[in-house]
C-alpha positions in Angstrom: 0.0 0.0 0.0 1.4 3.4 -1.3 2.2 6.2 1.5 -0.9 8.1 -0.1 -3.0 5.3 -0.1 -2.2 4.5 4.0 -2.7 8.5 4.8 -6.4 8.4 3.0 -7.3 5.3 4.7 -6.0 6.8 8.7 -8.1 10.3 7.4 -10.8 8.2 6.5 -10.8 5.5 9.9 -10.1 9.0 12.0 -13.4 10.5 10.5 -16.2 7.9 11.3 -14.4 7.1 14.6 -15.2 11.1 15.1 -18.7 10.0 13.6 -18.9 7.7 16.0 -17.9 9.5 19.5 -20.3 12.2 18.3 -23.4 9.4 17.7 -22.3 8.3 21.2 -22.5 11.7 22.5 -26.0 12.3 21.7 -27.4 8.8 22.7 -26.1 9.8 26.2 -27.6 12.9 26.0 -31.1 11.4 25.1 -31.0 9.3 27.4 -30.3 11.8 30.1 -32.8 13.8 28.8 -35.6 11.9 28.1 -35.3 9.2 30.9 -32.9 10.0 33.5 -33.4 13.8 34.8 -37.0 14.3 34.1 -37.3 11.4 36.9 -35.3 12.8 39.0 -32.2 10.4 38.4 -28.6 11.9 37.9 -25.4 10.7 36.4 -22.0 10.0 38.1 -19.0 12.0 37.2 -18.8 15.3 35.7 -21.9 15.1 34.2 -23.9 14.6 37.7 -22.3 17.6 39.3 -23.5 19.1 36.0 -27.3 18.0 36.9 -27.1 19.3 39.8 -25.7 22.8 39.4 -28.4 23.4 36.7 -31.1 21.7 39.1 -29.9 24.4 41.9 -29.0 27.5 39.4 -31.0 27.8 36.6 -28.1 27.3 34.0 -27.9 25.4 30.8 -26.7 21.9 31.3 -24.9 22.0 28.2 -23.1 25.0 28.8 -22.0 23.2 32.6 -21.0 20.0 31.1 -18.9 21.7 28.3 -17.5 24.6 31.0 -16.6 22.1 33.9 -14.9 19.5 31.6 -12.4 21.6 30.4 -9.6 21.2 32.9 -10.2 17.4 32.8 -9.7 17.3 28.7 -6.5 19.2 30.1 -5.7 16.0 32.1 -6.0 14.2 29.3 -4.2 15.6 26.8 -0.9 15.2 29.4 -1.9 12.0 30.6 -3.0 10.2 27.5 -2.4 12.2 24.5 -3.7 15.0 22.1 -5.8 12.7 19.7 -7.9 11.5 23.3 -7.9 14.8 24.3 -9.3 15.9 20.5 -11.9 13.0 20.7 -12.6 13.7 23.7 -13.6 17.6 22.9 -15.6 16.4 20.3 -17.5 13.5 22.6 -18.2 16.3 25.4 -19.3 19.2 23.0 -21.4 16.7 21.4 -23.2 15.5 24.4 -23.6 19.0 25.7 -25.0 19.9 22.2 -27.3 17.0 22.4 -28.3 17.8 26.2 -30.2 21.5 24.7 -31.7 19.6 21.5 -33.3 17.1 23.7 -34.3 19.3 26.5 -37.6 19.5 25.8 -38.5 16.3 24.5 -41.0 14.4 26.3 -39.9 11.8 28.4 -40.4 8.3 27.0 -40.6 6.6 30.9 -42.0 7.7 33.8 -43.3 6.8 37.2 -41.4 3.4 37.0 -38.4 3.6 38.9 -36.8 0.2 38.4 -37.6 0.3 34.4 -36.3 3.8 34.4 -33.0 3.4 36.2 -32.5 0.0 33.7 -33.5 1.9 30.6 -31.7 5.3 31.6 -28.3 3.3 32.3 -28.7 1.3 29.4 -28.7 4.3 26.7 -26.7 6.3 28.7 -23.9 3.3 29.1 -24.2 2.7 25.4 -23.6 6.3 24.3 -20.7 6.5 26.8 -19.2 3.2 25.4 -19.4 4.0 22.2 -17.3 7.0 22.4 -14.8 5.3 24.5 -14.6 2.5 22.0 -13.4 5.1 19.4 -10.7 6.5 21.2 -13.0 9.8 23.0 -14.8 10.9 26.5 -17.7 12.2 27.4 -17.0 12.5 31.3 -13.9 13.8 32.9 -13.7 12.2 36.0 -12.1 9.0 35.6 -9.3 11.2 34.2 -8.7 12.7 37.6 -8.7 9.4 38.8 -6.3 8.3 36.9 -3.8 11.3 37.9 -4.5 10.6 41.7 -3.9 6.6 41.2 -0.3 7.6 39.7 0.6 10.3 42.9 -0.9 8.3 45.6 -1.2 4.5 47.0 -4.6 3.5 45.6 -6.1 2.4 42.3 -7.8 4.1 39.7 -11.1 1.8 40.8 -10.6 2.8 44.1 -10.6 6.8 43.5 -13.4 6.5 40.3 -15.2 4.8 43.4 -14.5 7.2 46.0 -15.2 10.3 43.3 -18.5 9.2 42.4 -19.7 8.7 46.2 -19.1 12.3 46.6 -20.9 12.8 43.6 -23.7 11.1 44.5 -24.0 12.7 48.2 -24.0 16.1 46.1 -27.0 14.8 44.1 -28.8 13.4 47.3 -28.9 17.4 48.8 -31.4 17.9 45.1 -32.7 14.8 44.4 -33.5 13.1 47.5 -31.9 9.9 49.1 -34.2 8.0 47.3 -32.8 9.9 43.8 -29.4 9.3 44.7 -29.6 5.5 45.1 -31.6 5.4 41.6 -28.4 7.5 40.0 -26.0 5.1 41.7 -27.9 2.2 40.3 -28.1 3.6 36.7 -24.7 5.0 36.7 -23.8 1.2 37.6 -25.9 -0.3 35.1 -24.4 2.1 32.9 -20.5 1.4 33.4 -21.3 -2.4 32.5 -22.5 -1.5 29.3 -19.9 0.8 28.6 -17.8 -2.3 29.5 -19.9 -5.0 27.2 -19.6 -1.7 24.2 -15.8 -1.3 24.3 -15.2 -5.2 24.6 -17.9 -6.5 23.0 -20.2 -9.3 23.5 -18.3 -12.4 22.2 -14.8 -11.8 24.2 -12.2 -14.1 24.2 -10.1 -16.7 26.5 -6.9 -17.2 27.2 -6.0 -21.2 28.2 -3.2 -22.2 29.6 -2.3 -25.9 29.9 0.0 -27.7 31.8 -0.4 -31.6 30.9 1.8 -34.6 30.4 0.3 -35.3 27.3 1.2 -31.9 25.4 1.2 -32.9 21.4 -2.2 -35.2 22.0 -3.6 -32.1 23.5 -2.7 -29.4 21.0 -3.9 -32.3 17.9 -7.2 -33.2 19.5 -7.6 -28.6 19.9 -6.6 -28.4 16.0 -8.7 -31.7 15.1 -11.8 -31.2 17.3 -12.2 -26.7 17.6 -10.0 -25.8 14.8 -7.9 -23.2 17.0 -4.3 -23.6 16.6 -1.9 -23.4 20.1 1.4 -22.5 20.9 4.0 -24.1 23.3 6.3 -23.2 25.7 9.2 -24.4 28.2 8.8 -23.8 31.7 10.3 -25.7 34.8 8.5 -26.5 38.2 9.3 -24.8 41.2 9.4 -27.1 43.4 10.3 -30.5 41.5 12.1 -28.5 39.5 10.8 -30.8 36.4 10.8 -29.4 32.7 7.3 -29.7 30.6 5.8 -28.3 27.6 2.7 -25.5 28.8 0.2 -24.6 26.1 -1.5 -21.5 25.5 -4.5 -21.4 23.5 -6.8 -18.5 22.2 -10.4 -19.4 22.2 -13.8 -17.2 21.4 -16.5 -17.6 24.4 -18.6 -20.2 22.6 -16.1 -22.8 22.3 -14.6 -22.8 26.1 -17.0 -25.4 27.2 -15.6 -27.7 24.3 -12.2 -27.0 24.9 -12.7 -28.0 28.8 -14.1 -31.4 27.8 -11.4 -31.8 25.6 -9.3 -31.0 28.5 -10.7 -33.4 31.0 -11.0 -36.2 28.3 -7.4 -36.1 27.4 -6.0 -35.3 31.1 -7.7 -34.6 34.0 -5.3 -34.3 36.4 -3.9 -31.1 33.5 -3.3 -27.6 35.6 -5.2 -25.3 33.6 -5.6 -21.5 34.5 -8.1 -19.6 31.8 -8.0 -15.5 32.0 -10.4 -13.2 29.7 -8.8 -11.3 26.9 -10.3 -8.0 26.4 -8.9 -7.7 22.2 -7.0 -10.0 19.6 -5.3 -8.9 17.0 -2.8 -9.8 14.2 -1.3 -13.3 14.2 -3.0 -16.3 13.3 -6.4 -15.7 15.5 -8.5 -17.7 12.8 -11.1 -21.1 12.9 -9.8 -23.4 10.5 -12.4 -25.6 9.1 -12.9 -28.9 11.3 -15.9 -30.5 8.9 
């Protein structure tokens, strides 16, 4: 592929992911819009303290969301880099856009809390992950958490956590205890759908095997699933003994036929299986087993 040809494809794969964190930024706002606030249910993040300072002042929630972002886009251009930073501009101005455009459109739940904090986290998780899958933001807080995980002795979980709970007690002084807990319950449901959005449904596993019977094991994975494994030495720490372990890259589907292959071949096998958020390049393909 000619230089020319490589620079019109990254302009072109740089414009729909822009497309893209700018679709995501509007399905959050709608969802806000139209299910969360006019039920009295808030966000975490940013975009809860946003809520609440138009709740309490009068002011635009567009105008708050775009206004008290800015020093976290800041954060991430220096932590991350200036095309997350650029994304990220474009995520937040999109979702404050889409925050007036919706304001006064009906909302499509009410009265139901339970439906509207699973409905409200759902849209709002989906327009959130869908941004963050294309490289953008549309809430600043998890970049301060980041910073603070780097200066002091906790993780980034732990401070997102610890952020949010403030968050959330701000929201309780306009929404209510009882509007707080819905907002922590959508803004939960929501951050698992951002998850399933940036990783996808299917997923991955990583197996790795530790049997005596290392070549019959790797055959009967070719033969039986059509996944192809690798191998590698490693020694025992305590009987200090040499084997063969085998890692193996399966989609989600297949792990329940790979552990019956497993326990058919050798049972007493040491087998540890971790989740693999992405694959890419190599050999990652099914070959045909039929």
């Amino acid at each position: 592929m000619s230089t020319l040809k490589k620079q019109q494809r990254h302009k072109l794969i740089m414009i729909l992911r822009g497309l893209m964190v700018i679709i995501g930024g509007f399905i959050a706002a709608y969802g806000l819009e139209t299910v969360l606030i006019p039920n009295n249910v808030s966000d975490g993040g940013v975009t809860g303290l946003s809520i609440v300072g138009s709740q309490l002042f009068g002011l635009p929630l567009g105008a708050l969301i775009a206004i008290i972002n800015i020093p976290f886009i800041w954060l991430g251009y220096k932590q991350i880099g200036k095309t997350f930073a650029l994304f990220s501009v474009i995520g937040i101005v999109s979702l404050a856009v889409g925050t007036i455009l919706f304001h006064h459109t009906p909302a499509i739940i009410e009265g139901d809390t339970l439906l509207i904090t699973v409905v409200g986290g759902i849209i709002l998780g989906f327009g959130m992950g869908l941004a963050l899958r294309n490289g953008g933001a549309l809430d600043g807080i998890d970049m301060l958490a980041v910073l603070l995980a780097r200066k002091l002795p906790f993780g980034t979980s732990d401070f997102i956590l610890f952020l949010n709970a403030f968050v959330f007690i701000v929201v309780s002084t306009v929404f209510g205890l009882q509007g707080a807990i819905l907002s922590a319950i959508a803004y939960f449901i929501a951050s698992k759908v951002i998850h399933i959005v940036e990783e996808g449904l299917s997923g991955s596993k990583s197996f790795q095997i530790i049997t005596s019977e290392p070549k019959l094991m790797v055959d009967t994975i070719r033969d039986r699933l059509g996944r192809s494994a690798t191998y590698k030495e490693a020694y025992g720490g305590f009987s200090h003994e040499k084997f063969q372990e085998i890692t193996c890259v399966i989609n989600r589907l297949e792990e329940t036929k790979l552990k019956e292959i497993i326990s058919e071949i050798d049972p007493k096998s040491f087998v540890t299986v971790f989740d693999v958020a992405e694959v890419k390049g190599g050999n990652f393909r099914k070959n045909n087993i039929h």
